[in-house]
C-alpha positions as CSV (number, residue, x, y, z in Angstrom):
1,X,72.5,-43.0,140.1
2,X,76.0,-43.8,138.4
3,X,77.3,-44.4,142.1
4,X,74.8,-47.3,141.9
5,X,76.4,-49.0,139.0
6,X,79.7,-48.5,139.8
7,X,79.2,-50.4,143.4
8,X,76.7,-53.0,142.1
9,X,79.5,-54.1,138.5
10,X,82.6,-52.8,139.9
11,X,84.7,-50.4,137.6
12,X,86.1,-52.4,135.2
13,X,87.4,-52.2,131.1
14,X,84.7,-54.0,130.2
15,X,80.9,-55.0,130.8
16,X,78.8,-58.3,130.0
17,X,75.1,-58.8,129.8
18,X,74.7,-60.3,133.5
19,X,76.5,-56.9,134.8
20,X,74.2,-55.0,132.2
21,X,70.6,-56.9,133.5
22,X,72.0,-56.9,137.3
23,X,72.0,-52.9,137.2
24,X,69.0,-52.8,135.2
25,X,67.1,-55.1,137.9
26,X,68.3,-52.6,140.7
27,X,67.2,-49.4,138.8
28,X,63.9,-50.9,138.2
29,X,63.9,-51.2,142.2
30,X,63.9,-47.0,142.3
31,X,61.1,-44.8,141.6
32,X,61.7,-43.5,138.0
33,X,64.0,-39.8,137.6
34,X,65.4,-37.9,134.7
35,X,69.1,-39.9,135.4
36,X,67.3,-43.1,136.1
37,X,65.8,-43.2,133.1
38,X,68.6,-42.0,131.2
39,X,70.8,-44.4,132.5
40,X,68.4,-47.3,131.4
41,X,68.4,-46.2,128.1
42,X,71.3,-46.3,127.5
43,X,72.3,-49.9,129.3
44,X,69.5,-51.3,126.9
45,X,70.9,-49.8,124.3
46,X,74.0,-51.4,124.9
47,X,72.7,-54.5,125.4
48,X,71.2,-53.8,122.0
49,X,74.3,-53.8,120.2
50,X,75.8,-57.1,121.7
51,X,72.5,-58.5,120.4
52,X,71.3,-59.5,123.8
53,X,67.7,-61.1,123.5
54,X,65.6,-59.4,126.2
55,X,64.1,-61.3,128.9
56,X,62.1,-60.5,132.0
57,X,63.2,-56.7,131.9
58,X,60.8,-53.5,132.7
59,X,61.4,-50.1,131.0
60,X,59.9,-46.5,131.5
61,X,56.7,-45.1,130.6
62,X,55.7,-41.6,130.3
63,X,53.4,-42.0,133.3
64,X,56.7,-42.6,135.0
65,X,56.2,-46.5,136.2
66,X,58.1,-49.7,134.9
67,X,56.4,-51.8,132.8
68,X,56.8,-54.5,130.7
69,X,57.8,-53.7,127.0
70,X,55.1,-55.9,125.3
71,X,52.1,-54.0,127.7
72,X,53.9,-50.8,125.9
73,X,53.6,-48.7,122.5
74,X,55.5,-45.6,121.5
75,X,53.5,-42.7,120.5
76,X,55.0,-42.7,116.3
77,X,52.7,-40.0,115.2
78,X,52.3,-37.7,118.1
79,X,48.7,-39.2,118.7
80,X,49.6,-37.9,122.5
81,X,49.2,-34.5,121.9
82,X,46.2,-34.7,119.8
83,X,44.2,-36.6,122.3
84,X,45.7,-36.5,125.5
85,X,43.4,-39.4,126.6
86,X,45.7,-41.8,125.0
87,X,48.3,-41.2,127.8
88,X,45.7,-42.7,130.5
89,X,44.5,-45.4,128.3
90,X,47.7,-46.9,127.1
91,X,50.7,-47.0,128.3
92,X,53.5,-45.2,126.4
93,X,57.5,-46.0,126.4
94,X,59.7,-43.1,127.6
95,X,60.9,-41.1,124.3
96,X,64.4,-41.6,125.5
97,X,63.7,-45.9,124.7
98,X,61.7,-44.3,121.0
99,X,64.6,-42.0,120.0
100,X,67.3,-44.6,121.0
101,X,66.1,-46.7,118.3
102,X,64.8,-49.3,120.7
103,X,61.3,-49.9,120.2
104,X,61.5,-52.3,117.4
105,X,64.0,-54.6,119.1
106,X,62.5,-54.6,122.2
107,X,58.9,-55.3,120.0
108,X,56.8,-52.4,121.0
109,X,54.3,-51.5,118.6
110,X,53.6,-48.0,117.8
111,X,50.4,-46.3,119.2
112,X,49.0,-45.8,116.0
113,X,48.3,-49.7,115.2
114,X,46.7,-49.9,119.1
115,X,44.4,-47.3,117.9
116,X,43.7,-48.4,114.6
117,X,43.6,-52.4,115.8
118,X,41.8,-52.4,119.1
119,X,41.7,-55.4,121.1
């Protein structure tokens, strides 16, 4: 997967936000892995702390598909395992984007409010 980013930005000393979203967009071409998803956490985090406003962007889900972070929620209070039909009904972030701190800048609610606020 790092061969990937390397041939697409170049190796260089330094990385903007077009060089970011341009590996991002050929990730989100792949079928989701381990390193895949990995990888995209952590260019998202990155782009996280040059404050880059996100736009247009997919992330991964624990069904293992892309989707887009406002159809998302991240599973706060380990609903998940206490109903296991939450998995099929909603769709939930990859823990990697939860435990990287990016859920709130990326404005995914947690699963808890989706539960408790239907719509």
């Amino acid at each position: 997967a790092y061969r990937a980013l390397w041939e697409n930005i170049g190796i260089r000393d330094n990385f903007d936000e077009n060089d970011c979203l341009a590996v991002l967009h050929l990730l989100q071409q792949s079928p989701l892995q381990k390193a895949t998803t990995e990888m995209v956490a952590t260019i998202l985090k990155h782009l996280k702390n040059i404050s880059y406003i996100f736009k247009d962007i997919l992330i991964p889900t624990t069904k293992g598909i892309w989707s887009k972070p406002n159809k998302c929620c991240f599973d706060n209070c380990n609903l998940t395992s206490k109903d296991p039909v939450l998995k099929k009904k909603f769709s939930i972030v990859h823990s990697l984007i939860h435990k990287n701190g990016l859920t709130d800048y990326l404005g995914i609610v947690p699963l808890s409010y989706k539960v408790a606020s239907p719509q």
